[in-house]
C-alpha positions as a printed Julia matrix, in Angstrom:
378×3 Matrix{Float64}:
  12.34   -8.11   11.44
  13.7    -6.17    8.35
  16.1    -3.25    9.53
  15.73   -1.04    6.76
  18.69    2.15    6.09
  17.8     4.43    3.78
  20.13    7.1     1.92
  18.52    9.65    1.18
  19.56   12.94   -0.15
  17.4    15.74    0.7
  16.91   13.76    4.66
  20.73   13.99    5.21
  22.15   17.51    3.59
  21.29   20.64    5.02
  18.32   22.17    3.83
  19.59   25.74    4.08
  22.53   25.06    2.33
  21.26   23.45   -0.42
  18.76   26.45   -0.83
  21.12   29.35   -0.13
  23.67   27.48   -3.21
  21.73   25.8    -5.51
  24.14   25.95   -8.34
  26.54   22.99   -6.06
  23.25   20.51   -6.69
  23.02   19.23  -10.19
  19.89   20.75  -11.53
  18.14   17.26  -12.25
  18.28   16.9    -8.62
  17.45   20.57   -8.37
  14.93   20.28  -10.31
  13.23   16.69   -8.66
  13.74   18.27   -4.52
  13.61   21.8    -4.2
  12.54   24.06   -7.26
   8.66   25.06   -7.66
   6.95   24.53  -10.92
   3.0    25.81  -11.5
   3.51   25.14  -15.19
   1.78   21.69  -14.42
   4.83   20.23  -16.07
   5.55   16.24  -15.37
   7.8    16.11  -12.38
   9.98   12.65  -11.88
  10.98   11.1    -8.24
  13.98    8.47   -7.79
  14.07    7.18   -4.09
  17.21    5.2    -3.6
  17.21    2.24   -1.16
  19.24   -0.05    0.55
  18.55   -2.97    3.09
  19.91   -5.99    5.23
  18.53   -8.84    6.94
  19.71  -12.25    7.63
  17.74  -14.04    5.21
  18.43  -11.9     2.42
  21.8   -10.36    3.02
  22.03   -7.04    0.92
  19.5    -5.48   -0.8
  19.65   -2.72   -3.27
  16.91   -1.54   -5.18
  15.42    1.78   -6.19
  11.13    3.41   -6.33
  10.92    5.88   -8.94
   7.29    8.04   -9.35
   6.74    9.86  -12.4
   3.34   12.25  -12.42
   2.18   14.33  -15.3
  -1.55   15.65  -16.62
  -3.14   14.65  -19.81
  -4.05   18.36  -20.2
  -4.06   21.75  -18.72
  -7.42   22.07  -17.06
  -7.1    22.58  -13.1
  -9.94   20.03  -12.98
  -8.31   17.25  -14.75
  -6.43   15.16  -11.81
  -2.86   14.02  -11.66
  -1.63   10.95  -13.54
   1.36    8.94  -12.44
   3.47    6.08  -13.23
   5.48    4.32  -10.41
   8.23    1.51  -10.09
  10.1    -0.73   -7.76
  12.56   -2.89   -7.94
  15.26   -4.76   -5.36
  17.54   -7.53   -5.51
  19.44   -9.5    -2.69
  22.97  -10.91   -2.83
  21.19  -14.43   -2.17
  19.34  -13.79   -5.27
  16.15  -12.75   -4.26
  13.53   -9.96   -5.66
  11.05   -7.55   -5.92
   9.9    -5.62   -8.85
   6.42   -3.64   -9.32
   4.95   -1.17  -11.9
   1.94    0.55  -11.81
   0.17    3.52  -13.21
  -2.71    5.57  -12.46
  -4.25    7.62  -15.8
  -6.59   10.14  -15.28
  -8.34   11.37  -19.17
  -8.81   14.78  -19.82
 -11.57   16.59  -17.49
 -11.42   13.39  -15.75
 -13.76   11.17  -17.94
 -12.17    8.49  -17.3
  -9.54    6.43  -15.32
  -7.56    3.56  -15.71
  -5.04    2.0   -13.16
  -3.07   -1.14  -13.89
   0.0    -2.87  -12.3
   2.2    -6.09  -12.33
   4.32   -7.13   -9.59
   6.61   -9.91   -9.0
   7.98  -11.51   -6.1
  10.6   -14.1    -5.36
  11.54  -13.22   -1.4
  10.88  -15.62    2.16
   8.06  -14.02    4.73
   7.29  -14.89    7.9
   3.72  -16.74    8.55
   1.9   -17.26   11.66
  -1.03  -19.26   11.06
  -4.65  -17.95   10.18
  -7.14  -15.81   12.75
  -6.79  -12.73   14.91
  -4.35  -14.0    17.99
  -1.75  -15.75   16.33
   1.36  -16.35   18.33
   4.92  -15.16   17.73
   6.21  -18.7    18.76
   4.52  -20.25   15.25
   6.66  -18.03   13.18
   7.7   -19.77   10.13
   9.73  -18.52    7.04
   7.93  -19.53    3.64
   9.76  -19.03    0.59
   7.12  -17.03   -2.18
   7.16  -16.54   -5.81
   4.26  -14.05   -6.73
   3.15  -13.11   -9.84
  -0.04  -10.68  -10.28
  -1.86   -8.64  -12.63
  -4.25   -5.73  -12.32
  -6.38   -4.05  -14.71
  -9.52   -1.5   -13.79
 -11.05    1.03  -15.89
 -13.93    3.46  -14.64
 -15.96    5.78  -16.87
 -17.86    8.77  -14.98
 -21.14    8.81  -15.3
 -22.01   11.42  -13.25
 -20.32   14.67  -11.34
 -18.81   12.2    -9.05
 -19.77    8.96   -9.85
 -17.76    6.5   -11.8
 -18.74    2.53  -13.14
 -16.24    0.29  -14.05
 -14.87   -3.11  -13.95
 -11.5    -4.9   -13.02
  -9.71   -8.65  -14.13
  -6.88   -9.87  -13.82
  -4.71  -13.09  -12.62
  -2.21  -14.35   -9.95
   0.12  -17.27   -9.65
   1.18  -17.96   -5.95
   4.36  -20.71   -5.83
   5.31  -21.57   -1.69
   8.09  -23.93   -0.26
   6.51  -24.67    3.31
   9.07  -26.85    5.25
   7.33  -29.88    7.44
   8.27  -28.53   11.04
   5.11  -29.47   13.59
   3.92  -25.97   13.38
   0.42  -26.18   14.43
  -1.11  -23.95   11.69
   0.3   -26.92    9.11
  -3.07  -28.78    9.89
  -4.85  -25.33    8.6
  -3.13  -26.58    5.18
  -4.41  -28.15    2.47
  -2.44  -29.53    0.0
  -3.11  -26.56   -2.86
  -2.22  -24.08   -0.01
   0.74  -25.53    0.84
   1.81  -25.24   -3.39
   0.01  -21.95   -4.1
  -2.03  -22.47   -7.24
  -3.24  -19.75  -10.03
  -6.03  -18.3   -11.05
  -7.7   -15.45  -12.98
 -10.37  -12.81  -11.52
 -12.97  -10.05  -13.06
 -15.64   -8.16  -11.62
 -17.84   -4.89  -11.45
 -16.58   -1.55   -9.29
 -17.93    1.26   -8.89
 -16.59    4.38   -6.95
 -17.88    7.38   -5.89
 -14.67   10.31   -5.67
 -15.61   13.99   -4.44
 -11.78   15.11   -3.44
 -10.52   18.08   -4.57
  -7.15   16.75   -4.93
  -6.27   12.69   -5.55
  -2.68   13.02   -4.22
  -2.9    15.54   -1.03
  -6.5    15.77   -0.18
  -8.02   18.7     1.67
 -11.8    18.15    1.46
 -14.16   15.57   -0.05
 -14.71   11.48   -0.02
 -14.24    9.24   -2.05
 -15.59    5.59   -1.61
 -14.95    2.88   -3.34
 -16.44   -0.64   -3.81
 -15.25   -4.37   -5.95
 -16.2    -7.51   -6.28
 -13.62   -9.81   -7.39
 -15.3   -13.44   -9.11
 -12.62  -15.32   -9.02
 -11.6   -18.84  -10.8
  -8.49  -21.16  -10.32
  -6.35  -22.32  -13.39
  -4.3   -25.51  -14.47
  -3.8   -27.47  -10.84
  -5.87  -25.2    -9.17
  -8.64  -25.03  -11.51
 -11.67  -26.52   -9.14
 -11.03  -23.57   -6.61
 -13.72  -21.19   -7.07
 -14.81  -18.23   -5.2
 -15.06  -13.86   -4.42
 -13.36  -11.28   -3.0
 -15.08   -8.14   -1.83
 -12.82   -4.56   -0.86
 -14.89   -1.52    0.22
 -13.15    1.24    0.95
 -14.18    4.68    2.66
 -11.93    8.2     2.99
 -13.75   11.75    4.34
 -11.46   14.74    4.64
 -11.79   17.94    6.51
  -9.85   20.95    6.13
  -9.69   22.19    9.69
  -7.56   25.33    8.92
  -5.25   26.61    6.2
  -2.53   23.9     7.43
  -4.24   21.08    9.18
  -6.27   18.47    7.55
  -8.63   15.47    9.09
  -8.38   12.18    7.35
 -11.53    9.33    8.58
 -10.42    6.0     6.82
 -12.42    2.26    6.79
 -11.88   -0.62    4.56
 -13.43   -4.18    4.54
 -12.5    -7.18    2.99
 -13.65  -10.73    2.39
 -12.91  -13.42    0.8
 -16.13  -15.57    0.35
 -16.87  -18.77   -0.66
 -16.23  -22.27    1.17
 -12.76  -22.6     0.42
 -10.25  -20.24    1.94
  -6.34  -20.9     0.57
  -4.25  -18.5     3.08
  -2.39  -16.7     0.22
  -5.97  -15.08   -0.83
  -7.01  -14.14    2.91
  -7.11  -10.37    4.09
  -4.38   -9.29    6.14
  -4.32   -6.68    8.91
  -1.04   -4.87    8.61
   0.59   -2.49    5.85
   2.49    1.2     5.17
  -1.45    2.37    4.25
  -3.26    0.64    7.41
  -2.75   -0.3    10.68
   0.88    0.43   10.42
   2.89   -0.93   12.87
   1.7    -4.34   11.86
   3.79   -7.18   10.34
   1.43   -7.44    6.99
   0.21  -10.57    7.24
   0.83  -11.45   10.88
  -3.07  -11.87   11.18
  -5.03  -12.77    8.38
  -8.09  -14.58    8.21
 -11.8   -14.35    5.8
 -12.88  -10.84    6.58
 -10.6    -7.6     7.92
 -11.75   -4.76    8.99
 -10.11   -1.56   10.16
 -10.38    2.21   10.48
  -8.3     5.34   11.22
  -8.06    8.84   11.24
  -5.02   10.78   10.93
  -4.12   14.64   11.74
  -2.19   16.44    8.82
   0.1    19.83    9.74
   1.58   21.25    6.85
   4.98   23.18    8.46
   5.65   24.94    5.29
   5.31   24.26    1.43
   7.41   21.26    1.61
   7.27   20.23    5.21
   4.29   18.43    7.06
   3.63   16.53    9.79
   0.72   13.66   10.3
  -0.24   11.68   13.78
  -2.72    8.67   13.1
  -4.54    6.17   15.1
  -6.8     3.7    14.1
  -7.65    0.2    14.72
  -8.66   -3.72   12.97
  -9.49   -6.99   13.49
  -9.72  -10.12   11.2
 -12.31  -13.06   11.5
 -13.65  -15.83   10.18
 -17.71  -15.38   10.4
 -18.62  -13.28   13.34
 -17.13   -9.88   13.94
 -16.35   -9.37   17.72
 -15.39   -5.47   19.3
 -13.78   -7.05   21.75
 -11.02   -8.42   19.53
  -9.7    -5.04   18.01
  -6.57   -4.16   17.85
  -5.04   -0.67   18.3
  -2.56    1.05   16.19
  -0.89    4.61   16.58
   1.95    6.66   15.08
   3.18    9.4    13.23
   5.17   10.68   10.69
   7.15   13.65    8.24
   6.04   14.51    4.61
   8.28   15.8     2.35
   7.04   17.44   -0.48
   8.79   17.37   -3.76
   6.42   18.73   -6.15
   3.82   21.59   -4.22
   1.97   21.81   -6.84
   0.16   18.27   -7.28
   0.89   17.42   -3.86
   3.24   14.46   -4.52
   4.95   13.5    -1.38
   7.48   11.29    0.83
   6.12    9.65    3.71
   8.4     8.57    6.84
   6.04    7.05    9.14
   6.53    4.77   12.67
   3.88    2.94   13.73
   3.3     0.94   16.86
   0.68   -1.97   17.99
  -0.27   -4.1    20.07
   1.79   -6.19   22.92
   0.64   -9.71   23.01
   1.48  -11.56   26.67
   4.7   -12.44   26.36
   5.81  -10.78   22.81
   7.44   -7.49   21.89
   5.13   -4.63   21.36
   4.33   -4.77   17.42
   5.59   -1.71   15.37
   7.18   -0.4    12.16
   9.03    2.16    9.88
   7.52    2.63    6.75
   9.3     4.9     4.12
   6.82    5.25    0.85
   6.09    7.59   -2.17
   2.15    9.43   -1.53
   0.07    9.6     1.5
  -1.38    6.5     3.16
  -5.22    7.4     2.21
């Protein structure tokens, strides 16, 4: 497992000193941690990070958020613009950017990323009670592509499509694992293809960063269609995706969060399948340690906010994936909690450090995980 060590600045100086001489802190970081702004001015994040693991060595790498309006209506929702990228002494990396544009008065949004990865993962076979004993590191090259816009067509409701394309490139090792019969040989490769599709969402929050009250659902079909080696593969993938908040009191907050997935169509290749397991749901969960056609989880989580820039969450929730025929009795729980840190109050931007834990399979650890990430999880 990944032991991650994070420096970070305003986790390990001393909050009251910091406040009490705020002329010893260079004002950009003044200005990024601890001063208040209503001016709806852009505000810009850096989150340093640093990493080691066997199979990587050192990693270094930074996330950097940058959020801004496209006017100065409080009813026009906060834009952003967010990046990642690492890089391992054995010459591996990651690198991401994605942006999220909301048009004045909210008339329309757009969201778009790219991401590329060149890093090993650990893969247990496909279904829901995979064993730690099939563990087998898979070296990945990912490349993928996102595009969706949405136009509102009513108070709430917005239409919209989404394309895009991937290109998945594996090294998978002969070893007498027993999921290598579950291969093909295109899954074993990776392959590429291109998608497109209809969306449609329906968004009633009163804030898209830090929500208070409202839902917001949201549904996709991805058609999807191989390319060059992989061009006979065709098939779908369907996300729906439910949120309802509550605003209990002045400072606490109800989350209620369910997502499905499927991949449909006869053929299945295992770098397309939902996954149970990530820093947004079911956390505590190696992502992809279960994966199969169709996921399905839920969870609620309790949000305290301590002060302006302090808050506290505890979650629980719970999943499964499956291959045709959902079964209760093969759910898996999930619990945890975690500290928000926010550095800009007003559009609600924050740092999440969260620890979840899982399941205990006979014989295994207990599953769990530390998840450090820019926003909340839903």
């Amino acid at each position: 497992m990944r032991k991650f060590i994070l420096f970070i600045s305003i986790l390990s100086g001393n909050f009251a000193l910091v406040q009490a001489q705020p002329k010893f802190i260079p004002k950009f970081v003044r200005r990024m941690l601890f001063e208040k702004d209503s001016s709806r001015k852009a505000s810009f994040f850096l989150l340093p990070v640093l990493s080691s693991a066997p199979e990587t060595g050192l990693e270094v790498g930074a996330s950097t958020l940058y959020s801004f309006f496209t006017d100065s209506s409080r009813i026009t929702r906060v834009s952003n613009l967010f990046a990642y990228a690492t890089f391992t002494t054995q010459g591996q990396q990651r690198a991401s950017v994605s942006s999220s544009y909301w048009s004045p008065q909210n008339r329309y949004h757009y969201i778009a990323s790219v991401g590329y990865v060149n890093f090993p993962f650990d893969y247990y076979g496909i279904g829901n009670n995979t064993r730690k004993s099939a563990e087998q590191r898979i070296s990945e090259k990912r490349l993928r592509l996102n595009f969706n816009g949405e136009k509102r067509i009513g108070q709430n409701l917005y239409l919209g499509y989404l394309l895009g394309g991937y290109n998945f490139v594996y090294r998978i090792d002969n070893t007498g694992k027993p999921f290598e019969a579950q291969f093909n040989y295109n899954d074993r490769n990776g392959g590429s293809g291109i998608f497109a599709g209809p969306m449609v969402t329906f968004d009633s929050r009163d804030n898209n960063t830090y929500t208070h009250k409202g839902i917001i659902v949201n549904a996709y079909l991805n058609i999807m269609h191989g390319l060059f080696a992989d061009n006979h593969y065709k098939g779908s993938f369907f996300n729906i995706e439910y949120a309802q908040f509550f605003r209990l009191q002045k400072r606490w907050v109800l989350g209620l969060n369910v997502q499905e997935q499927s991949l449909l169509g006869k053929e299945a290749p295992f770098y397309l399948l939902p996954e149970l397991g990530n820093d947004e749901m079911m956390r505590g969960y190696y992502n992809g340690r279960y994966r199969d056609k169709n996921m399905i989880a839920g969870q609620t989580e309790l949000r305290y906010r301590l002060s302006d820039r302090i808050g506290l969450a505890a979650f629980a929730g719970t999943g499964t994936v499956f291959k045709d025929s959902f079964s209760f009795n093969q759910l898996k729980p999930n619990y945890g909690g975690g500290l928000r840190y926010f550095f800009d109050t007003e559009k609600g931007l924050t740092m999440r450090v969260d620890y979840g834990v899982g399941q205990k399979p006979a014989g295994e650890a207990r599953q769990q995980g530390f998840y450090l990430s820019l926003g909340e999880a839903f």
